[in-house]
C-alpha positions as CSV (number, residue, x, y, z in Angstrom):
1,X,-60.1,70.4,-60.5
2,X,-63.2,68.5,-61.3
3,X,-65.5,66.4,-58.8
4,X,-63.9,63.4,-60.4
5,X,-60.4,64.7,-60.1
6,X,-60.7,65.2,-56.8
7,X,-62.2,61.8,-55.6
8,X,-59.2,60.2,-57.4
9,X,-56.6,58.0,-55.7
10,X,-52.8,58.4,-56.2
11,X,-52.9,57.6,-60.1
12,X,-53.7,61.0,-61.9
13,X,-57.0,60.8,-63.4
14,X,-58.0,60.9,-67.2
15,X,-62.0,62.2,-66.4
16,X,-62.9,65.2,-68.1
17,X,-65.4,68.2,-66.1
18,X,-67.8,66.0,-68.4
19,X,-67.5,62.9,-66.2
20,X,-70.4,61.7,-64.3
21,X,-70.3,60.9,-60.4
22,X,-73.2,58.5,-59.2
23,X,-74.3,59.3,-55.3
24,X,-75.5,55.8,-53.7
25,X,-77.3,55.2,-50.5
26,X,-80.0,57.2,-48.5
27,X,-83.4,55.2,-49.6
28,X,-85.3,56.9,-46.7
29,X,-87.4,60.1,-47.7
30,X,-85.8,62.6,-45.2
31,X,-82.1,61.2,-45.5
32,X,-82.3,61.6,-49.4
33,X,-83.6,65.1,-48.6
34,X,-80.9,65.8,-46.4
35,X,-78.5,64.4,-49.0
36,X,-79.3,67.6,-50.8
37,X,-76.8,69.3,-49.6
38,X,-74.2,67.0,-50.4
39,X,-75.4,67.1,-53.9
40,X,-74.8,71.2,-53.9
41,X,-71.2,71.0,-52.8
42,X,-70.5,68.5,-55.7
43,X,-72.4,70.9,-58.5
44,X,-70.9,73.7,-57.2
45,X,-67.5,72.1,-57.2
46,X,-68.0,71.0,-61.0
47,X,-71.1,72.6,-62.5
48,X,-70.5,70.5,-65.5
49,X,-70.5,67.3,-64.2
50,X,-73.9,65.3,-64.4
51,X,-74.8,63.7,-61.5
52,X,-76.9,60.8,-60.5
53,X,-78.1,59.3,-57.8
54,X,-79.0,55.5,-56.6
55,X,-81.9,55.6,-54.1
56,X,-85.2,53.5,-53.1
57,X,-88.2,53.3,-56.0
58,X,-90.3,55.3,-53.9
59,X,-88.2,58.2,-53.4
60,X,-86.5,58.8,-56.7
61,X,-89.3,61.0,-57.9
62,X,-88.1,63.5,-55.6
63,X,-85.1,63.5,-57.8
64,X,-87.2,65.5,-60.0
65,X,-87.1,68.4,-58.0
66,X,-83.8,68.9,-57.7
67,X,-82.4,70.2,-60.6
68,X,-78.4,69.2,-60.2
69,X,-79.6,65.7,-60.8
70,X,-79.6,64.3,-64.2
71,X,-81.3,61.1,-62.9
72,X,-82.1,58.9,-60.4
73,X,-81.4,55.1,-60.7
74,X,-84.3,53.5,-58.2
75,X,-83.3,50.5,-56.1
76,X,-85.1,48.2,-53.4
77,X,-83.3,45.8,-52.0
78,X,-84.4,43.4,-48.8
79,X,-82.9,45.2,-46.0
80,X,-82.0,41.7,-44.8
81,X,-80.9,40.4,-47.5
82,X,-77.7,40.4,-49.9
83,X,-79.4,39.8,-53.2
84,X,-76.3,39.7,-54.6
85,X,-77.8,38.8,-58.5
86,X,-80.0,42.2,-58.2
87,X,-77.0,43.8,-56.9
88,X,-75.7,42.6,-59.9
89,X,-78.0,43.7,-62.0
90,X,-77.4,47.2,-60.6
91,X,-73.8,47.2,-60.9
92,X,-74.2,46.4,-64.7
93,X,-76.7,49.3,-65.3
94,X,-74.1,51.6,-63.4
95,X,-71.2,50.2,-65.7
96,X,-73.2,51.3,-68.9
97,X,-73.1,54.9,-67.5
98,X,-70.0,55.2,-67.5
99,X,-69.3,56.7,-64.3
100,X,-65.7,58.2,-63.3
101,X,-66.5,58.3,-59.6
102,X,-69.2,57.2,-57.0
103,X,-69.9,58.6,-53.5
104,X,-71.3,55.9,-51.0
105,X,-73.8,57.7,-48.0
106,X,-74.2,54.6,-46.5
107,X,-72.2,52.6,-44.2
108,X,-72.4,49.4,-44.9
109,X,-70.6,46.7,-47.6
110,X,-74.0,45.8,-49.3
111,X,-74.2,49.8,-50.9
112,X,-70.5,50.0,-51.1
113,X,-70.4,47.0,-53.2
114,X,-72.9,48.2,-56.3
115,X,-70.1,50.5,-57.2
116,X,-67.1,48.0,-56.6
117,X,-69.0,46.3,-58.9
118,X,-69.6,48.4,-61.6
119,X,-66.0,48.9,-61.9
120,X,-66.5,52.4,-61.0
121,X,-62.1,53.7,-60.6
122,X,-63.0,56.5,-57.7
123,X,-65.0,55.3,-54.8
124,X,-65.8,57.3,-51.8
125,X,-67.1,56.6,-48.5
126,X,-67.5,56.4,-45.2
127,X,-65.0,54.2,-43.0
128,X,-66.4,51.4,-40.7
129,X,-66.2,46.9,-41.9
130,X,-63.1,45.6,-42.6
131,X,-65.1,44.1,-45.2
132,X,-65.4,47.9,-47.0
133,X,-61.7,48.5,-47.3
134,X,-61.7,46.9,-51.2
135,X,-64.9,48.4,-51.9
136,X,-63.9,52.3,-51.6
137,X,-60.3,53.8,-52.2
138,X,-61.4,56.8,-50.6
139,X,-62.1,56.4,-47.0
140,X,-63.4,59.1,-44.8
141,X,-63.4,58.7,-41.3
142,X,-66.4,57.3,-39.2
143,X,-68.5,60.4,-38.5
144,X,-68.2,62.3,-35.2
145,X,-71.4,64.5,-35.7
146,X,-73.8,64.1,-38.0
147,X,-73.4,61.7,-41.0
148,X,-74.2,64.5,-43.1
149,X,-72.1,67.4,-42.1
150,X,-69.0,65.3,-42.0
151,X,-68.9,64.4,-45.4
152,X,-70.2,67.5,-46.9
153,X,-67.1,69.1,-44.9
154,X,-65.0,66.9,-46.3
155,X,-66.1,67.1,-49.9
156,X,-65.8,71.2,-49.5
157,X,-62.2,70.6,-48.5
158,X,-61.1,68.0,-51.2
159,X,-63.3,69.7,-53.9
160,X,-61.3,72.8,-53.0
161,X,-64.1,75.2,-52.2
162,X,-63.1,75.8,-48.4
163,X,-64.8,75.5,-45.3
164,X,-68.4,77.0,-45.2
165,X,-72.0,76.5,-44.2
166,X,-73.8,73.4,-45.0
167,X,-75.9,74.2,-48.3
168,X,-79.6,73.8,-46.9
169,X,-81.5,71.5,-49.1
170,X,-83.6,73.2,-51.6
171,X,-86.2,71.5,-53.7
172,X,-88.1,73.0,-56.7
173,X,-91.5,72.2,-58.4
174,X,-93.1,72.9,-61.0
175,X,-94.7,76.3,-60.7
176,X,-97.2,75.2,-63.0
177,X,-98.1,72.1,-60.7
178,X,-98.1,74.0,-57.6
179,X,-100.6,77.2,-59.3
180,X,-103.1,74.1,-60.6
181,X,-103.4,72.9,-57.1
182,X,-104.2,76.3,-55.6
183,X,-106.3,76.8,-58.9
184,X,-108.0,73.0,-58.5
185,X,-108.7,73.8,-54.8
186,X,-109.9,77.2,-55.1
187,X,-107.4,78.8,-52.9
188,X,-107.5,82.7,-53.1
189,X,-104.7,85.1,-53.4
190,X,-103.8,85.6,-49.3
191,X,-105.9,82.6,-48.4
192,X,-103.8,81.0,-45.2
193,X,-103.6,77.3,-45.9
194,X,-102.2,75.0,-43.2
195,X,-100.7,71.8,-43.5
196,X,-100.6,68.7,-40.9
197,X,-98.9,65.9,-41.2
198,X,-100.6,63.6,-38.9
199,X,-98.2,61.0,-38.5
200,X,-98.9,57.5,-38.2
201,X,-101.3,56.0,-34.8
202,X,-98.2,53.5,-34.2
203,X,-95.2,55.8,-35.0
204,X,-93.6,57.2,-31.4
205,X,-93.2,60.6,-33.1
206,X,-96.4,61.0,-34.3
207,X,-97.8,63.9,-31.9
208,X,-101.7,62.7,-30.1
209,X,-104.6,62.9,-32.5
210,X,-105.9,64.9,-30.0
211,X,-103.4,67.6,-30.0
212,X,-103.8,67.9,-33.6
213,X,-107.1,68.2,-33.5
214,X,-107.0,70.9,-31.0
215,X,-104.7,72.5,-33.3
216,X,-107.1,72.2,-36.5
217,X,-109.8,73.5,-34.1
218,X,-107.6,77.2,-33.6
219,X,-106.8,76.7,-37.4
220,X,-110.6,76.7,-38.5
221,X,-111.6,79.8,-35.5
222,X,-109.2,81.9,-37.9
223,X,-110.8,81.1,-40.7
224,X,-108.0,79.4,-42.0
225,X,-107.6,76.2,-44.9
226,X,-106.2,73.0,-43.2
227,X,-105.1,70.3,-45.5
228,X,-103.5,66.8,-44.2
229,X,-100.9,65.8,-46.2
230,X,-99.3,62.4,-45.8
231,X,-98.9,58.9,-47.2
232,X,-100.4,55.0,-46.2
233,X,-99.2,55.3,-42.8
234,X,-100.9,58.8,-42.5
235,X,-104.3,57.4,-43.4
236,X,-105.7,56.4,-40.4
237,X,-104.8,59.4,-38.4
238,X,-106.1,61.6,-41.1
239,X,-109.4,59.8,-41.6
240,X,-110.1,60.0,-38.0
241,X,-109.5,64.1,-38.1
242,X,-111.3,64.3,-41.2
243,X,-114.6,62.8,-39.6
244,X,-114.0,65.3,-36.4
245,X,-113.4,68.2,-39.0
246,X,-115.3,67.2,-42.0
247,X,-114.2,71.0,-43.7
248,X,-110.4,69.9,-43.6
249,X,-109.0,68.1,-47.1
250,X,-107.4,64.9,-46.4
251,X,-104.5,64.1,-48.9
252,X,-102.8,61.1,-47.6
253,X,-103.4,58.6,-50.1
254,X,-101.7,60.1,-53.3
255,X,-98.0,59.5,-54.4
256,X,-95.5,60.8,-52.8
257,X,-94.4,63.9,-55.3
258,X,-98.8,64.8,-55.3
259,X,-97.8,65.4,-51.5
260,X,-94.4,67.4,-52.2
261,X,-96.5,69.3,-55.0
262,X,-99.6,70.1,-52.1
263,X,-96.8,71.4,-49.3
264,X,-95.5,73.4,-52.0
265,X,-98.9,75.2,-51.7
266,X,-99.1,75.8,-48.7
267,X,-99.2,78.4,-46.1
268,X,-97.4,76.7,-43.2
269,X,-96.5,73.4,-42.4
270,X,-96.7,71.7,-38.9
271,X,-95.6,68.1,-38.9
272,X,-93.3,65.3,-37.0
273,X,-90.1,63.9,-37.5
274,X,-90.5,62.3,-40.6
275,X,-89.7,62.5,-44.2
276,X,-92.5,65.2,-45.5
277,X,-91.2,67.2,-42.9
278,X,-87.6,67.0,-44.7
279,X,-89.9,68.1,-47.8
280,X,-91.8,70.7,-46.6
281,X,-88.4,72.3,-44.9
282,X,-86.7,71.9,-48.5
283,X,-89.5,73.6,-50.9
284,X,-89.0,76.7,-48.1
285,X,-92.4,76.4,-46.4
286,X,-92.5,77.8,-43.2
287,X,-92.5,74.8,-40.9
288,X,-93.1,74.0,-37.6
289,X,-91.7,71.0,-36.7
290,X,-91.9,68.4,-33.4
291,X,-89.5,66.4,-31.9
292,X,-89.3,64.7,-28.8
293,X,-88.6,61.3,-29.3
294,X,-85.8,61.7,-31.4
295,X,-82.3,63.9,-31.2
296,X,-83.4,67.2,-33.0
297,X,-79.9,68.1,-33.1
298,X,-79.1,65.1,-35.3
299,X,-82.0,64.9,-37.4
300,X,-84.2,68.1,-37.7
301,X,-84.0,70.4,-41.3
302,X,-81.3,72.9,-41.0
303,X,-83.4,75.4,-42.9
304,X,-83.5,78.4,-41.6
305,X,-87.3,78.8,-42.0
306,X,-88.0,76.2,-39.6
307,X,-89.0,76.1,-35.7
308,X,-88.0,73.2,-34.2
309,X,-90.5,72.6,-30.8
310,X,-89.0,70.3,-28.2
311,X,-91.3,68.4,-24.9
312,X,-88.5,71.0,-22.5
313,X,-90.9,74.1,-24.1
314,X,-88.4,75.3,-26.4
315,X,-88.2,76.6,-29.6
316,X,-85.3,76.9,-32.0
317,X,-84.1,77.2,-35.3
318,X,-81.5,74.9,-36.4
319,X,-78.0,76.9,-35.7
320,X,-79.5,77.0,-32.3
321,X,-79.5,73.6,-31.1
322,X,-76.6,71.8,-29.4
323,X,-76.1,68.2,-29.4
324,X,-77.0,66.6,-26.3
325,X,-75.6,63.3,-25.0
326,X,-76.8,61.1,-24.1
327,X,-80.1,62.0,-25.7
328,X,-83.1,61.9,-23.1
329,X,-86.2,61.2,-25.6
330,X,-89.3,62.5,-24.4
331,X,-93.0,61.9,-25.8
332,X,-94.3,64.2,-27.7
333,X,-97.9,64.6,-26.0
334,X,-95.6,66.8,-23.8
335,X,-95.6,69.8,-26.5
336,X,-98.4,71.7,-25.9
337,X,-100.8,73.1,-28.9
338,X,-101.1,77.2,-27.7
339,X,-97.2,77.3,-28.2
340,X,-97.8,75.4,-31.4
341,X,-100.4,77.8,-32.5
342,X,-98.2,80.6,-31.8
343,X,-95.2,79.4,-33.5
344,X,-97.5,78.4,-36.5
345,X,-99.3,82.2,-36.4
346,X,-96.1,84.0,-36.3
347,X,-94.4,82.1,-39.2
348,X,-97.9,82.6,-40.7
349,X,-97.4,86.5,-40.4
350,X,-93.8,86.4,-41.4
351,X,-94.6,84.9,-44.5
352,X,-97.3,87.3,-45.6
């Protein structure tokens, strides 16, 4: 039974495997990462069936690197807003496609309405408003865990492929792009190139400019590349590390996919809670990542290749964390750089 078929209410459905299924919602850069794996349980369930996706302006480019999307619709709305005549104007450009049935990530009426809208006849989503019982007509319940594994577990079920694993999000380049960065930057064969994401001076997850720069100090005594990879809110931090470190590349003020592309190229990866560390975790770089501020459990990568540091001392991999509650958040000048290092060196040597 098709993707379609499956998100159909009582009436039998007419859709063909051909039928294409819009995914709304999830305009940050690490949720629509995240939403990844959503996206593999629907190809897998109907390989046929094109699917598209409705997400912010600034992420949809990411939608070119995952290659189950046909294409992705880019939407920015005021957060505070209704904006119900660009709402509209979205729900028209939906109509056009066609679309036999929509899956809404977000919770709230203002994403669940674009579809309702659109006249789209199979609407999923999450429970929650009142005000959202017209707008889908099939309800999941509220989420007990994470948003994320709750409706992929769903859609396994009613797509009829059985309980299993959640699909880890996997995001592909061009090898072309990624070789003509190593090529432009002169990066041997073997060379060890580390990236930072520095994080933003005002962002509570953003670990001390001075443990980074400790960090880039151990980096540079092994004669290794260090390249800081971020956007706008990365500048400042980066600048400041550039000046201490003047041999380090700063790469924080290109577009979003030049970032993806430059992680891609990497060695290793060491970066904060954030949405590059979503996309380094989903092009398979080895990744050391730090939380402390917020629930690990509920927002770091589930890829396997990634070591999730913690302010306790600990380091995990995904499948090894357990959700604590209530959640104690803890700074993150509490995580030490030698464990860092270590972490970073062995995923270094495990990737060689």
């Amino acid at each position: 039974m098709t993707v379609a078929a499956r998100l159909a209410p009582a009436v039998p459905p007419s859709a063909t495997s051909e039928a294409p299924i819009v995914i709304v919602g999830n305009r940050q850069i690490g949720d629509f990462v995240r939403s990844h794996s959503l996206i593999r349980v629907c190809h897998a369930a109907d390989p046929d069936a094109p699917i598209d996706v409705v997400t912010d302006e600034a992420t949809a480019p990411l939608s070119g690197l995952m290659p189950e999307v046909r294409q992705a619709i880019g939407f920015t709305a005021d957060h505070n807003r209704f904006d119900l005549a660009k709402r509209s104007a979205l729900a028209r450009r939906l109509r056009r496609e066609g679309y036999a049935a929509s899956i809404v990530l977000r919770r709230g009426s203002k994403a669940a309405l674009t579809p309702f809208l659109a006249g789209i006849p199979r609407r999923m989503g999450v429970g929650g408003s009142p005000v959202r019982y017209p707008l889908v007509n099939r309800r999941l319940p509220l989420p007990k865990s994470r948003d994320i594994d709750e409706l992929v577990g769903i859609a396994r079920r009613w797509f009829g492929l059985g309980d299993g694993p959640l699909p880890e999000p996997r995001l592909h380049p061009s090898p072309a792009a990624v070789a003509a960065v190593r090529r432009d930057e002169d990066v041997a064969d073997g060379e060890v190139v580390v990236a930072i994401v520095p994080g933003a001076p005002s962002d509570p997850r953003t670990w001390p400019v001075e443990s980074n720069a400790a960090l880039i100090g151990k980096c540079r005594a092994q004669g290794w590349r260090v390249w800081l990879i971020g956007g706008p809110a990365d500048q400042a931090t980066a600048d400041r590390l550039e000046q201490q470190f003047p041999a380090v590349r700063n790469f924080t003020r290109g577009s979003l996919l030049d970032a993806a592309v430059r992680l891609a190229a990497v060695t290793a990866v060491v970066a904060k809670d954030g949405g590059l560390l979503h996309v380094a975790a989903g092009l398979g770089r080895p990744t050391v990542a730090l939380f402390g501020v917020t629930d690990a459990w509920a927002y770091a990568p589930i890829n396997a290749q990634v070591i999730i540091m913690t302010p306790d001392g600990a380091a995990r991999r995904f499948h090894e964390l357990r959700p604590s509650k209530p959640f104690a958040p803890a700074p993150l000048s509490a995580i030490a750089t030698d464990p860092v290092f270590t972490w970073l060196s062995e995923a270094i040597r495990a990737a060689a």
